[in-house]
Structure formats: C-alpha cells, structure tokens
C-alpha positions as CSV (number, residue, x, y, z in Angstrom):
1,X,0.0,0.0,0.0
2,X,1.0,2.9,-1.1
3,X,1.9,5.7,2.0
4,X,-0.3,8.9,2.2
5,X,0.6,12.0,3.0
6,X,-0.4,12.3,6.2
7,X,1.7,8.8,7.4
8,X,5.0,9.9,5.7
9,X,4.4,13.8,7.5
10,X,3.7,11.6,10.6
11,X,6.8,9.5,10.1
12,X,9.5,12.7,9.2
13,X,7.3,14.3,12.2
14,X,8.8,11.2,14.9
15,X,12.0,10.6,13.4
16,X,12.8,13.9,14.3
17,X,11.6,14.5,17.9
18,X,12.4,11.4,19.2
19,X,15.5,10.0,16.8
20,X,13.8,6.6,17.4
21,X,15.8,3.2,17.7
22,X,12.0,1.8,16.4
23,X,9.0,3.3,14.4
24,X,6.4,2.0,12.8
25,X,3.4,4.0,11.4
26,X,0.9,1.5,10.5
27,X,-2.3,2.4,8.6
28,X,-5.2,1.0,9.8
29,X,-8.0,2.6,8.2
30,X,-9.3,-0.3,5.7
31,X,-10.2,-2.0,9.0
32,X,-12.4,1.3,9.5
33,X,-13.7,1.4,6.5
34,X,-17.4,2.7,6.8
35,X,-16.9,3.5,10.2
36,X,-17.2,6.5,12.6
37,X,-14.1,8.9,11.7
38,X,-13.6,7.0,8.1
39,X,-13.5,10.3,6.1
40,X,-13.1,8.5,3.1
41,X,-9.0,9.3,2.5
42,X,-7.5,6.1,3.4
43,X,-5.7,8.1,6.2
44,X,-8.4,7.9,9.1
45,X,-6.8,5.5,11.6
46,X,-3.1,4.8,12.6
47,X,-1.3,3.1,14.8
48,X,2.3,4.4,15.8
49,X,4.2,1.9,17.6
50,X,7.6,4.0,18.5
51,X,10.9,3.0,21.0
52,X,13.5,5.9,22.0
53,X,15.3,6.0,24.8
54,X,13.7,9.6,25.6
55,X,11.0,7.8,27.1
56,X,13.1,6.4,29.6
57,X,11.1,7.1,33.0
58,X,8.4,8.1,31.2
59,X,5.2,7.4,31.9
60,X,2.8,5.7,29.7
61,X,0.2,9.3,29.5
62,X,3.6,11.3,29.4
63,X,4.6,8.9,26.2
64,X,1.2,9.8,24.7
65,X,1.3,13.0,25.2
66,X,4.9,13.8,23.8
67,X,3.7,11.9,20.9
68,X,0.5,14.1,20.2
69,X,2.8,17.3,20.8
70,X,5.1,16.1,18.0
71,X,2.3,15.4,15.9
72,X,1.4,18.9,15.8
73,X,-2.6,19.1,14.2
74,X,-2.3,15.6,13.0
75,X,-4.6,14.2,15.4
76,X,-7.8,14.8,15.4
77,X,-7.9,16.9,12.4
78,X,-6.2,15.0,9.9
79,X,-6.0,11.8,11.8
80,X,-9.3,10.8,13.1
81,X,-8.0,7.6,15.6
82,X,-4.1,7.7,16.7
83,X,-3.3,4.1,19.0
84,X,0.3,4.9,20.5
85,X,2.6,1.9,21.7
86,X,5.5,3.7,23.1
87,X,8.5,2.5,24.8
88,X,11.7,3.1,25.7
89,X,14.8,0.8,24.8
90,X,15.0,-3.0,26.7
91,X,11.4,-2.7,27.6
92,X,9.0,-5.5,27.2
C-alpha cells in the first residue's frame, strides 16, 4: 500500500523529535472502512508503535502525550484515531 501523505508527514514528524531506535506508522483505516471517523481518504486510523530512549522514566500518558505534541494538528484533524505503543529501549 501505497503511503499517504499524512503517514510519511507523521513518520518525518517522529524521526525527528524522538530519533527513534523503532517506528512504525501502520495504517489501519481499511479496518475502518465505513466506520465512525472513516472520512473516506485512506488516512483515518493509525497506529504508531515508536521505541526511544527519551521515554526512559516516562510514563505511559507522558509517552502519549509527547507523541501528540510532536504530531502537531495531525490528530484529530487530519488523523481521526491515533493508538500509541510507546517505549523506551530494553522494555518489554
């Protein structure tokens, strides 16, 4: 599939705030298809699975939260449904 515009902003976006040692962006809006939030681009749902060590004694909501930040106006306007699966390096 080919990558949108909002994933590779999204991906450019991560790399630099948090030089990951991980990242995947994975588009997950054919599984929404129809649904509430599906506006009909292909670029409706994501979810970002991310690992840098800036986490480190982060909380989970802290994680989130730095991750929204970095995403600028992504969420929620461009990006109906964000799922975040950050860690920090060595955790499980």
């Amino acid at each position: 599939m080919k990558k949108g515009p909002a994933h590779i902003e999204m991906e450019m976006l991560l790399e630099a705030a948090f030089a990951p040692s991980r990242l995947a962006v994975i588009n997950d809006s054919a599984q929404h298809h129809g649904h509430s939030g599906d506006d009909g681009s292909g670029e409706s749902h994501f979810t970002i699975e991310i690992e840098s060590a800036l986490f480190t004694g982060v909380s989970r909501l802290t994680r989130q939260r730095m991750v929204n930040k970095a995403l600028g106006d992504i969420p929620g306007t461009r990006v109906h449904a964000l799922a975040i699966k950050a860690s920090a390096p060595g955790e499980v």
